[in-house]
N, C-alpha and C positions, 0 to 999 in steps of 0.2 A: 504493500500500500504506500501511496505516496502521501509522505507526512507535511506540515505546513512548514513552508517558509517562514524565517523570521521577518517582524512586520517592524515598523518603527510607533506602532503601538503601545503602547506602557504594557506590563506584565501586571498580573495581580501583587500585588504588595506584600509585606508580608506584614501589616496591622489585617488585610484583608483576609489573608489564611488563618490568621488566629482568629479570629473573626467567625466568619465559619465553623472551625473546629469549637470555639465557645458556645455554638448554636448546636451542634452535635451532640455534646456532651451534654447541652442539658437536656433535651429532648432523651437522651439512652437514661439518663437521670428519673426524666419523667414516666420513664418505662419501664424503672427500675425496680423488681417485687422485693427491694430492702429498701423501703421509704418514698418510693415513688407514690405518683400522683393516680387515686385510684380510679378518679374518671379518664386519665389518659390509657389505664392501662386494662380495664373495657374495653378501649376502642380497638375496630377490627380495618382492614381495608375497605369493608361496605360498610361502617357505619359512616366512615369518616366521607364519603363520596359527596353528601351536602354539603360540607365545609370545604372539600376542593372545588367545586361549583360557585358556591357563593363568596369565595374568599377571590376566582376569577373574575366575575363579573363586580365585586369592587373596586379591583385592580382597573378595572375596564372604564368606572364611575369616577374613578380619581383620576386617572387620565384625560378624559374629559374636560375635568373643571380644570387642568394645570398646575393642581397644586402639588407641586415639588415635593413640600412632605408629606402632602397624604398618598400622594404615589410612592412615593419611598416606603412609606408604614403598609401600605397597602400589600407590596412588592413582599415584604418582610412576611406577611400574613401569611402570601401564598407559598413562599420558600419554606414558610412553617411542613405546609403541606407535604411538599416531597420530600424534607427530612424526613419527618413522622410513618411517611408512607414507606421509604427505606429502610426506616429502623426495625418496625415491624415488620418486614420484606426477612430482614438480615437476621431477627430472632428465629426465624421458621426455616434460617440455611436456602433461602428465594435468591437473592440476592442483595446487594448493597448501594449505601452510596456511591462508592467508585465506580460500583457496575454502573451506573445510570447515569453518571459522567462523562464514563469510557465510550458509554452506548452513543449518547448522542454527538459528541464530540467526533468518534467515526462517521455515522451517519450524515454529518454536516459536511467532513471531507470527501467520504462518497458520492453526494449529490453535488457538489458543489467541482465538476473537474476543470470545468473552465478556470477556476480560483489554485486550486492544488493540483492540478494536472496538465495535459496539454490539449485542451478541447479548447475548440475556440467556437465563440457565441458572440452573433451581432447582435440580439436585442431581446427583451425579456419575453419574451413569446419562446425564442430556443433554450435559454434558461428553463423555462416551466414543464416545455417537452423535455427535455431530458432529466430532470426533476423525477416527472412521471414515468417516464422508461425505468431508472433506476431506480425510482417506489417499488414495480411492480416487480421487479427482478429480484429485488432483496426479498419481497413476498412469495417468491413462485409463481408468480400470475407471466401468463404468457399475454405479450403485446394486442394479442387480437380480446383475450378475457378482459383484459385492461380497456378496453374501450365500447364494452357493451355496455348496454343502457343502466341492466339492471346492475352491475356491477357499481357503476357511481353511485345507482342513489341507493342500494344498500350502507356504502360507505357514508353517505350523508343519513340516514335512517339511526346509523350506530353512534357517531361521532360526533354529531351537532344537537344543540337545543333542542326542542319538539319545533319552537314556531319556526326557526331557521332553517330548519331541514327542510321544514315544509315547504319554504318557499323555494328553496334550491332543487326541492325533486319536483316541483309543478313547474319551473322554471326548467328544467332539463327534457323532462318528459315534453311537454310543450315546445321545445326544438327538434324533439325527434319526430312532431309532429299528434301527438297525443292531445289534440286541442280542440277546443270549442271552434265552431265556425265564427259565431260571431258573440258579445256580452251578454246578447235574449238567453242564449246557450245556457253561459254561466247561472244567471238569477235563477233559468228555467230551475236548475241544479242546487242551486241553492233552496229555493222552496221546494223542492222534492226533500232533500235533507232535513229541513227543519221538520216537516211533519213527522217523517220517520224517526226520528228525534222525541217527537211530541208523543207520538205514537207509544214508545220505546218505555219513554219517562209513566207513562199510561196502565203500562201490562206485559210490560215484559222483564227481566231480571235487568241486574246491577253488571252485568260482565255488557250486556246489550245495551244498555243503555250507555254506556261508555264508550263502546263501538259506534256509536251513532254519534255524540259529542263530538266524538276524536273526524268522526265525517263532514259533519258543519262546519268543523273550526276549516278541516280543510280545502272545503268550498271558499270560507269567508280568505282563506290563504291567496286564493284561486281570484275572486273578487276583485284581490289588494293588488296581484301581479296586474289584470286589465287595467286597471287604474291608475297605476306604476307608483302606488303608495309601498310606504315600507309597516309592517304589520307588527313589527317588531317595534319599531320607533313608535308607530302610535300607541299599542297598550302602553309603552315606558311612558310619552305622555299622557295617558290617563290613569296609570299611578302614580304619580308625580303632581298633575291637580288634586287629585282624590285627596291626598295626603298635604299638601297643602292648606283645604278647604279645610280638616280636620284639624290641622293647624290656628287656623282662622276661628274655625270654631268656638277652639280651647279657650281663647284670646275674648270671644267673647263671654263665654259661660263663668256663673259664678260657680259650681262643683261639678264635680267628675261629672262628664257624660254622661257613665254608667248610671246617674242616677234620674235623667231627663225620660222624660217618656217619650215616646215615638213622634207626637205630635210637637212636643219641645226641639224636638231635635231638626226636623223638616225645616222648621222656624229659622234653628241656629245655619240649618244647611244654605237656604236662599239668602238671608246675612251675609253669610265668608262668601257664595258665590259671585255675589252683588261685591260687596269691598273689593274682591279679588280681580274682576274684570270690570270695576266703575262701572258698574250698568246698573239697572232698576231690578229685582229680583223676575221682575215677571215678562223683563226681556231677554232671557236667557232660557233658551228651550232643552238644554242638557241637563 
C-alpha cells in the first residue's frame, strides 16, 4: 500500500495525544467494575445508538449557528461516542480504538489514489466515481451490483435518517423513471394513503397501522420532491416555532403549564403566536 507523503501540515501535538489518551482513560474508568460509573457500564452498543444519533445531529445544530465552542463541545460529545463505543468493542476482544483509527485512516488512503497514488483526476465527478468503484471493491460488490437501483436505495434505507432516505430513494427511483406522470398523480396517491391510513387506524392492528403511517409520510416525501421543498428542513422549522411559541408561552403564564386547562392554554397558544409573528391572533391560520 502506498503510505502518505509528508505534508507541510502540523502533526498532532503532543498536549493533543495526551489529550486523547486522558479521554481514554476515563471512559475505561467509567467502565471500570472496581468503581466505575454504573449507568455507563449498563450501556451496550444498542443502547447507546440514541446518543450517537442525537449527539450527531447536535454537532450538525452547532454548526449551523457558528458557534466555535459549541461546535467544539458538540464535537467533544460525539468523540465521546466512538471512544465509549470502542471501549466496549475492546472488553468483548471486537476490537479497539486503534483498530478504528487504523481502519479509516487506510480507507481514506485507499479511496483517495489521486492524493497517495498515481491516479490522476480532472474534476470531482472522477473523484466520486472512483470513490465508488473502490467502495464497492472493498465490499465484494461487482461494478455492475454496484449500480443497480435497488442496491442504492437499500444503502440509503440502512444508512440515512427515515425522512432522508426517503427523499433520496423517491429521488433515485424517480430517475430510473418510477414516476408519476404528472402532480394529479401524486395527490391522486396521497388520498388513496390517507384513507388506508384512516382505514388502518379504524380496524386493523398496531404493526398495520404503522405500515400505513410509514406510507403517507412517504407520499407527503413524494409531495415535497414535486414541489422541490426540503421535508427535512420544514419539520426542523416546525419544531423550532412549536418550541418557541412554548417559549413565548412560558413568558406569559403565571405557573407551570401543566396546571392551565386546555382552554387556558389555546388562549396562551394564539398570544406567543401573535407576539411571535406581530400579527392579530386571528390572522394566522396555522
Amino acid at each position: 500500500m502506498t503510505h502518505p507523503q509528508k505534508s507541510n501540515q502540523p502533526q498532532a501535538t503532543h498536549e493533543t495525544l495526551v489529550a486523547m489518551q486522558e479521554l481514554i482513560d476515563v471512559v475505561a474508568k467509567l467502565r471500570s467494575p472496581d468503581g466505575g460509573c454504573p449507568w455507563d457500564l449498563a450501556q451496550t452498543p444498542e443502547t447507546l445508538i440514541p446518543y450517537v444519533i442525537e449527539e450527531a445531529y447536535e454537532v450538525v445544530d452547532a454548526i449551523r449557528t457558528q458557534d466555535q465552542q459549541a461546535i467544539a463541545e458538540e464535537l467533544g460529545d460525539l468523540l465521546l461516542q466512538v471512544v465509549l463505543q470502542a471501549q466496549i468493542a475492546s472488553e468483548f476482544g471486537h476490537f479497539s480504538l486503534k483498530e478504528v483509527a487504523q481502519g479509516i485512516t487506510q480507507k481514506l488512503i485507499r479511496r483517495h489514489p489521486h492524493v497517495f497514488g498515481d491516479v490522476s483526476v480532472q474534476n470531482v465527478d472522477e473523484v466520486r466515481q472512483n470513490w465508488e468503484q473502490i467502495k464497492a471493491a472493498e465490499k465484494g460488490t461487482s461494478p455492475t451490483d454496484a449500480q443497480k437501483l435497488s442496491h442504492k436505495l437499500s444503502r440509503y434505507a440502512r444508512s440515512l435518517p427515515p425522512l432522508l432516505a426517503g427523499m433520496k430513494i423517491s429521488q433515485k427511483a424517480a430517475a430510473a423513471g418510477f414516476e408519476w406522470e404528472n402532480i394529479a398523480g401524486v395527490w391522486a396517491k396521497y388520498h388513496e394513503e390517507l384513507a388506508e391510513f384512516q382505514e388502518a387506524i379504524a380496524h386493523k392492528s398496531l404493526e398495520e397501522q404503522q405500515a400505513e403511517l410509514g406510507d403517507l409520510l412517504f407520499v407527503i416525501i413524494n409531495l415535497a420532491r414535486w414541489y422541490q421543498l426540503d421535508p427535512d428542513a420544514a419539520l426542523q422549522g416546525t419544531n423550532q416555532r412549536f418550541v418557541q411559541r412554548i417559549i413565548q408561552m412560558e413568558t406569559f403564564a403565571e405557573r407551570p403549564l401543566s396546571e392551565y386547562t386546555l382552554e387556558e392554554l389555546e388562549n396562551l397558544w394564539q398570544q406567543a403566536k401573535a407576539k411571535l409573528a406581530k400579527i392579530q391572533p386571528s390572522e394566522d391560520t396555522v
